[in-house]
C-alpha positions as CSV (number, residue, x, y, z in Angstrom):
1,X,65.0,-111.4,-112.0
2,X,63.1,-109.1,-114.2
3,X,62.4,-109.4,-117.6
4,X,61.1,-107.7,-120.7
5,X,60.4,-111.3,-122.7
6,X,58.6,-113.4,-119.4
7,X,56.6,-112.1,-116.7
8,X,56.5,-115.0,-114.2
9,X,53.9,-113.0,-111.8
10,X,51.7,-112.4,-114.7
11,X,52.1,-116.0,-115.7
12,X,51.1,-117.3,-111.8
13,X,48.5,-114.9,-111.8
14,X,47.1,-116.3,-115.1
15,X,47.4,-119.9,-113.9
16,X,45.6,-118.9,-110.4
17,X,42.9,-117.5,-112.7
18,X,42.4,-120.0,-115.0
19,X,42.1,-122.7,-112.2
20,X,39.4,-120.1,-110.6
21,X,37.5,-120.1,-113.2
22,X,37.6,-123.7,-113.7
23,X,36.3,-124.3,-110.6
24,X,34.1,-121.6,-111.2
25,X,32.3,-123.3,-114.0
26,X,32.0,-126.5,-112.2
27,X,30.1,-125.5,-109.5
28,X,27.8,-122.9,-111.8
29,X,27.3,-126.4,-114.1
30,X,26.6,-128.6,-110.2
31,X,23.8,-125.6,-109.1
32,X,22.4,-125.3,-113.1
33,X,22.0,-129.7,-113.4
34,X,21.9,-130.4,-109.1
35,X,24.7,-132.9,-109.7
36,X,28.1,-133.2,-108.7
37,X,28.4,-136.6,-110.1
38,X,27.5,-136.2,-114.1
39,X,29.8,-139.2,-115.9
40,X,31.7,-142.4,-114.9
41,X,35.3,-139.6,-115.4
42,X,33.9,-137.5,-112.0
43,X,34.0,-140.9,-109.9
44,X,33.2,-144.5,-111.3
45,X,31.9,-146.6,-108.9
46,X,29.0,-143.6,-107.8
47,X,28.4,-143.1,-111.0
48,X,27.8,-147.2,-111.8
49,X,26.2,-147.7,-108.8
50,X,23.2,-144.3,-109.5
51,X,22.4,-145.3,-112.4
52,X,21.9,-149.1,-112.1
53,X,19.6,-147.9,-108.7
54,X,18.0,-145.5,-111.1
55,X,17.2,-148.3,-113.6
56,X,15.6,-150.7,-110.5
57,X,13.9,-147.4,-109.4
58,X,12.4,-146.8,-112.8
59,X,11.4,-150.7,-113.0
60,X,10.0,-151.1,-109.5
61,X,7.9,-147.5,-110.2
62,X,6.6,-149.3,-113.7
63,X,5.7,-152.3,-111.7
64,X,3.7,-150.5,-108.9
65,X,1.5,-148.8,-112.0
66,X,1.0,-152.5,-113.2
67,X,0.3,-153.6,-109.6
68,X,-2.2,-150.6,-109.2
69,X,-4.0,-152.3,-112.2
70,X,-4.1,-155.5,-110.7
71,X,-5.6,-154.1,-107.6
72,X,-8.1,-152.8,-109.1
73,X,-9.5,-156.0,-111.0
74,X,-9.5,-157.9,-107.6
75,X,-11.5,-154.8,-106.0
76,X,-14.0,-155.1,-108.4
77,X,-14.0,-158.8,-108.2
78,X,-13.8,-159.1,-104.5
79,X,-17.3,-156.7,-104.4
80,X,-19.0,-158.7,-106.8
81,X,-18.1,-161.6,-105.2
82,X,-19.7,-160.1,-101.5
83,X,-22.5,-159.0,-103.3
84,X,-23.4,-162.9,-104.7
85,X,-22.9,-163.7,-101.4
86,X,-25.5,-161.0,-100.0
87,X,-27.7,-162.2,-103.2
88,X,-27.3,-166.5,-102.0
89,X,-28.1,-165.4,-98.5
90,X,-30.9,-164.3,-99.2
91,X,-32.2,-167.2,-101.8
92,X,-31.2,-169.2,-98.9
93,X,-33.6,-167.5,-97.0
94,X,-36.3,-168.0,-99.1
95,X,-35.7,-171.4,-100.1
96,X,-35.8,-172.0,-96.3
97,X,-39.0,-170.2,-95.9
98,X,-40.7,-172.3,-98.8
99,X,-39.5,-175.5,-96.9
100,X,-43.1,-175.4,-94.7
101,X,-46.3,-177.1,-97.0
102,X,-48.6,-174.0,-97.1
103,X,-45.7,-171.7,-98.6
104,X,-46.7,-170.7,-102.0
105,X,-44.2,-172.2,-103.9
106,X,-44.5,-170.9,-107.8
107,X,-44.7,-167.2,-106.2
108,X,-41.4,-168.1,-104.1
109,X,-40.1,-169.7,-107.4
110,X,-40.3,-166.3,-109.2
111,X,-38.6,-164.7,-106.4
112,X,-35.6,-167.0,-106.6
113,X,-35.5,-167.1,-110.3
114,X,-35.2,-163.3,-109.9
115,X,-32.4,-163.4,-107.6
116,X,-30.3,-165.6,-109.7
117,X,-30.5,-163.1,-112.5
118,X,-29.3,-160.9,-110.2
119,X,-26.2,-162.5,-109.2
120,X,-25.8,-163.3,-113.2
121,X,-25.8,-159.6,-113.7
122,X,-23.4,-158.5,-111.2
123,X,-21.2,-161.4,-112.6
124,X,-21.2,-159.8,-115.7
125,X,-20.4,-156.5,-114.4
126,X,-17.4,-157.1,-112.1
127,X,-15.2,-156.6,-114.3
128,X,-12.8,-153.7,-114.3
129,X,-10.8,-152.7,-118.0
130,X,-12.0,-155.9,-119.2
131,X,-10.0,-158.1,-116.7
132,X,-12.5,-161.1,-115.9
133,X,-11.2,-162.7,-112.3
134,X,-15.1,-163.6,-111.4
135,X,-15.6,-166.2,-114.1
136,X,-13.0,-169.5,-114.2
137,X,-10.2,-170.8,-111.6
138,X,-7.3,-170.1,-113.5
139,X,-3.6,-169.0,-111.7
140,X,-3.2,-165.5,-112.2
141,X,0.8,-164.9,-111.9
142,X,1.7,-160.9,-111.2
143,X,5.2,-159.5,-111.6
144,X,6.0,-157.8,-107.9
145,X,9.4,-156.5,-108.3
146,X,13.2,-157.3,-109.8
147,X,15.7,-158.7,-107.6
148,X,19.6,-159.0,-107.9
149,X,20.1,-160.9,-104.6
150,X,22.2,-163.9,-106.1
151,X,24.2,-161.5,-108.3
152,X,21.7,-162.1,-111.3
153,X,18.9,-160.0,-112.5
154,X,15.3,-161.9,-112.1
155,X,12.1,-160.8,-111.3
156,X,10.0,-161.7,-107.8
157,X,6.0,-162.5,-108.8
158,X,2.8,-163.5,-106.7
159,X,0.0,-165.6,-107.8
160,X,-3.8,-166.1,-106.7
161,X,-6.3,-167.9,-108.8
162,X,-9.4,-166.6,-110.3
163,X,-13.1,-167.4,-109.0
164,X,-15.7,-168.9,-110.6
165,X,-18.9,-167.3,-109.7
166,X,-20.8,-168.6,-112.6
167,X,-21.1,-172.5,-110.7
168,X,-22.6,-170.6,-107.7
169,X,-25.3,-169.3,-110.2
170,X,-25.4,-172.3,-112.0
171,X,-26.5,-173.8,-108.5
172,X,-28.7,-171.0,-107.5
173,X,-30.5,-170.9,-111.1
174,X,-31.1,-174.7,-111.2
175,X,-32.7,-174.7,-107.9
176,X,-35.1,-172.0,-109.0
177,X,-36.0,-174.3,-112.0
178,X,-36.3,-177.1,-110.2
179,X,-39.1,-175.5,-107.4
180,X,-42.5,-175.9,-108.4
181,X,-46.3,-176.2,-107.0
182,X,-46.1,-179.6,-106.6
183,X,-42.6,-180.2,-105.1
184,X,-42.4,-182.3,-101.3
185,X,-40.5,-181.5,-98.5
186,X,-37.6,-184.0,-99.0
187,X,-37.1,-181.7,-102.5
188,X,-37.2,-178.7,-100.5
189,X,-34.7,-179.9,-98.4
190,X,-32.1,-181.1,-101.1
191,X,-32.7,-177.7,-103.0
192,X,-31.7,-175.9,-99.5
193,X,-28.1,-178.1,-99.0
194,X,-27.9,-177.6,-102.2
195,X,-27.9,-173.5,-101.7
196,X,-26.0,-173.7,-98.5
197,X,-23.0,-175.6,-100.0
198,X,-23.4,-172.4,-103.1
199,X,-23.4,-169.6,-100.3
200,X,-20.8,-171.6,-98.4
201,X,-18.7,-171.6,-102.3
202,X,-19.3,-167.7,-102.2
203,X,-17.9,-166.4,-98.9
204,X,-14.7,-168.9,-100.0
205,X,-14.1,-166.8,-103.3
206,X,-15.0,-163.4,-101.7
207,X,-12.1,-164.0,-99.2
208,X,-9.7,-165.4,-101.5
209,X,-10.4,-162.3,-103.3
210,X,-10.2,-160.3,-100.1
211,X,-6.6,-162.1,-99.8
212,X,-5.1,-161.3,-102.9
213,X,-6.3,-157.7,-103.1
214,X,-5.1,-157.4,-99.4
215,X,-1.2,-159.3,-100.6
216,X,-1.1,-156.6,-103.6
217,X,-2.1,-153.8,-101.5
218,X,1.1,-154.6,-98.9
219,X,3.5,-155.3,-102.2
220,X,2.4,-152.0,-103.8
221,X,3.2,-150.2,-100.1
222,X,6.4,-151.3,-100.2
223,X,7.3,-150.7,-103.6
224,X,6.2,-147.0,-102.9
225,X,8.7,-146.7,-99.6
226,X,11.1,-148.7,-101.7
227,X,11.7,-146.7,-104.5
228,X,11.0,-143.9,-101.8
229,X,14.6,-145.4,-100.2
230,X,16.5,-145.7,-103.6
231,X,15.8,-142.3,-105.0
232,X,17.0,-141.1,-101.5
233,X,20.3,-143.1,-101.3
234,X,20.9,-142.5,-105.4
235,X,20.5,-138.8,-104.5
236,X,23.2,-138.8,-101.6
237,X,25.6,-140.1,-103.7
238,X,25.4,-137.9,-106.8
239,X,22.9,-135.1,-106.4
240,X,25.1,-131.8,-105.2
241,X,24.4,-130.2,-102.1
242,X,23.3,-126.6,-103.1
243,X,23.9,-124.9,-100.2
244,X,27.7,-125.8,-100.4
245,X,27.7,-124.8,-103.7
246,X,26.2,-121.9,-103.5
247,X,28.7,-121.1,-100.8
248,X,31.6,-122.6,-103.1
249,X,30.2,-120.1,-105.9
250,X,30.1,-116.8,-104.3
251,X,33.8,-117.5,-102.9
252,X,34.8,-118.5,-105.9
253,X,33.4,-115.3,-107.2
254,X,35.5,-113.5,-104.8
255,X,38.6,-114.9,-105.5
256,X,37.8,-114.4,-109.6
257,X,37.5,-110.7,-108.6
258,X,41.0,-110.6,-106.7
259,X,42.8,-112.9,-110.1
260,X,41.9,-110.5,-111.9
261,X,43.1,-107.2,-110.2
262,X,46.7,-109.5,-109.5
263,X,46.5,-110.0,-113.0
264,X,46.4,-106.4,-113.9
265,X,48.9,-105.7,-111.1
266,X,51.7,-108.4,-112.8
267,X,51.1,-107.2,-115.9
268,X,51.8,-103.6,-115.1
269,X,55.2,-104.5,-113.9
270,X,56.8,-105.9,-116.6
């Protein structure tokens, strides 16, 4: 029926808009943040699950920076440690060559005493931000990731223990000190299984080096492809698809145009 006091065309005209331009704004606010999921209201259990991935993403990112650290120390390490084993080679060597009677020993004796300095130096200097792996055999524990397998948060770790280069010079420095003019055969022979088992202690600690670089290495790949695999999944659930909303928004558009001209039809026929 018509009516001077109600225009019900109007009034559905009015609701069609207002609905229109609700939707409207929600896909102009999903383009403007890339989200369709924004709050727990929009759909709970994405919204839990996002952000508690987002949180292990964050963690497991924070980790591989401390990781990258670690790697770093046992590089430096691990090429100090080859280098005292190039450096006890080669007093092996020459406490080999001094083993025959008409060697001159005291010259061969500064050599060596030379060397050891050497490998003391490059002791000193593998170090890398201060982090000393080169210098006792203490267990060095590393965090490698969280974990909520059984249902409760914990963290996954590795360990390797530290080298101790210092014995190896210890060895290598006695022996010079012990060579001199006067020293026999049976001497020379001690000092040279003495230097063996020292060069024999140094290719141990450069591959235990080599292994735990090597271990931290693989973790720190997988963290990367890891959080590579979370951001992806966390994205499928709650980032918006743009090219649907960019479709949504230009029909949208559309049908805001055509409201409003049945708007402004109703209400001239009151």
């Amino acid at each position: 029926m018509s009516s001077i006091l109600t225009n019900n065309s109007a009034m559905t005209a009015l609701s069609t808009m207002r609905n229109i331009n609700k939707g409207l704004n929600e896909t102009q606010t999903r383009i403007s943040t890339g989200l369709k999921i924004r709050s727990g209201k929009e759909n709970a259990a994405y919204f839990s699950i996002s952000n508690t991935m987002n949180g292990d993403s964050g963690m497991y990112k924070a980790i591989n920076e401390g990781l990258t650290l670690t790697k770093n120390s046992l590089a430096t390490a691990r090429l100090g440690a080859e280098k005292v084993v190039d450096l006890t080679k080669e007093f092996a060597e020459r406490v080999a060559f001094a083993q025959g009677d008409t060697v001159d020993k005291v010259e061969v004796k500064n050599e060596l005493t030379e060397l050891a300095a050497r490998v003391q130096t490059v002791i000193d200097q593998a170090t890398f931000n201060g982090d000393d792996l080169v210098t006792s055999t203490a267990t060095v524990t590393v965090v490698t990731g969280v974990t909520r397998a059984t249902g409760n948060f914990s963290t996954t770790t590795i360990s390797f223990n530290k080298v101790d280069l210092t014995a190896i010079q210890g060895v290598l420095s006695d022996t010079a000190a012990g060579i001199s003019a006067g020293s026999i055969n049976s001497d020379m022979q001690v000092f040279l299984s003495d230097v063996e088992g020292a060069l024999s202690d140094a290719i141990g600690n450069a591959t235990a080096l080599g292994i735990a670089e090597k271990s931290v290495e693989t973790q720190k790949d997988f963290l990367e492809n890891l959080t590579d695999e979370i951001d992806a999944g966390t994205g499928a659930m709650v980032d918006a698809n743009m090219e649907e909303e960019a479709a949504r928004l230009q029909a949208l558009q559309v049908q805001q145009q055509l409201a409003t001209q049945s708007l402004s039809i109703a209400n001239q026929a009151r």
